[in-house]
N, C-alpha and C positions, 0 to 999 in steps of 0.2 A: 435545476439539475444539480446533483450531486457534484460535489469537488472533490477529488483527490491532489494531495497536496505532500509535494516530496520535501523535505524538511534539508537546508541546505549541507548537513553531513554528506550525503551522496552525491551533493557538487563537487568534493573533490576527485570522484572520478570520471565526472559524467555531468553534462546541462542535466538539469531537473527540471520536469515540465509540471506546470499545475494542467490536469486535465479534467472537462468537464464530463459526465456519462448521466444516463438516463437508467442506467442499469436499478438494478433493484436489490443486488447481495453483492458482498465485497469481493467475492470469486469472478461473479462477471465483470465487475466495474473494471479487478485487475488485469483480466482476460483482454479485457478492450484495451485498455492502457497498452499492454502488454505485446500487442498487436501492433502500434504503430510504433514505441518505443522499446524492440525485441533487446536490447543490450541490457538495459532496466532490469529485465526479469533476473537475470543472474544474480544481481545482486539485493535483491527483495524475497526471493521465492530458491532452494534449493532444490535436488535434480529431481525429487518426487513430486513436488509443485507444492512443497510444504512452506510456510515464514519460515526464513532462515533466526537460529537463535541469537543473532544481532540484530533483528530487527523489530518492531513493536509498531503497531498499529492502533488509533485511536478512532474511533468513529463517536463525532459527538461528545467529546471531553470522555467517555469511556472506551479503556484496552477494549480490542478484540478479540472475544471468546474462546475460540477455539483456532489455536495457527498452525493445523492443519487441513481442515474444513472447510476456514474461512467463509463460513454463511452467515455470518452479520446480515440483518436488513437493512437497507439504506432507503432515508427518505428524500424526498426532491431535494430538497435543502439541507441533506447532511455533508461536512465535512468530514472529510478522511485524512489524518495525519501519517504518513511513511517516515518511522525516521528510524536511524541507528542506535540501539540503545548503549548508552555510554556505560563504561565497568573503569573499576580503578580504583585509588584509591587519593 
């Protein structure tokens, strides 16, 4: 099964759950997540159900294409990284 894998930035709002899906694109996988862990979504996905622009997704050591879309394919075994992308200087 696919992991998704919340990167610990967003533990200082919230526990971060590694969770497993069987899903098949990164919209579903998030959907399911998203479903059991509803607090999560706000700060992953803005009110259109867009990646919010602090945050970046890896599936497989590569970004995710398109974060508004989010139709990445996912295979059994792929890893999903959620984290905050860090600015500054």
């Amino acid at each position: 099964m696919a992991q998704l894998i919340f990167t610990q930035q967003l533990g200082r709002f919230m526990t971060v759950p590694q969770v497993e899906t069987r899903a098949d694109d990164l919209r579903s996988a998030l959907d399911a997540c998203f479903a059991v862990h509803t607090r999560l979504r706000g700060y992953v996905l803005d009110e259109q159900g867009h990646l919010r622009e602090n945050v970046v997704i890896f599936i497989d050591g590569q970004r995710a294409r398109d974060p508004r879309r989010l139709d990445d394919a996912l295979r059994p075994e792929s890893q999903v990284y959620i984290l905050q992308a860090l600015s500054g200087g």
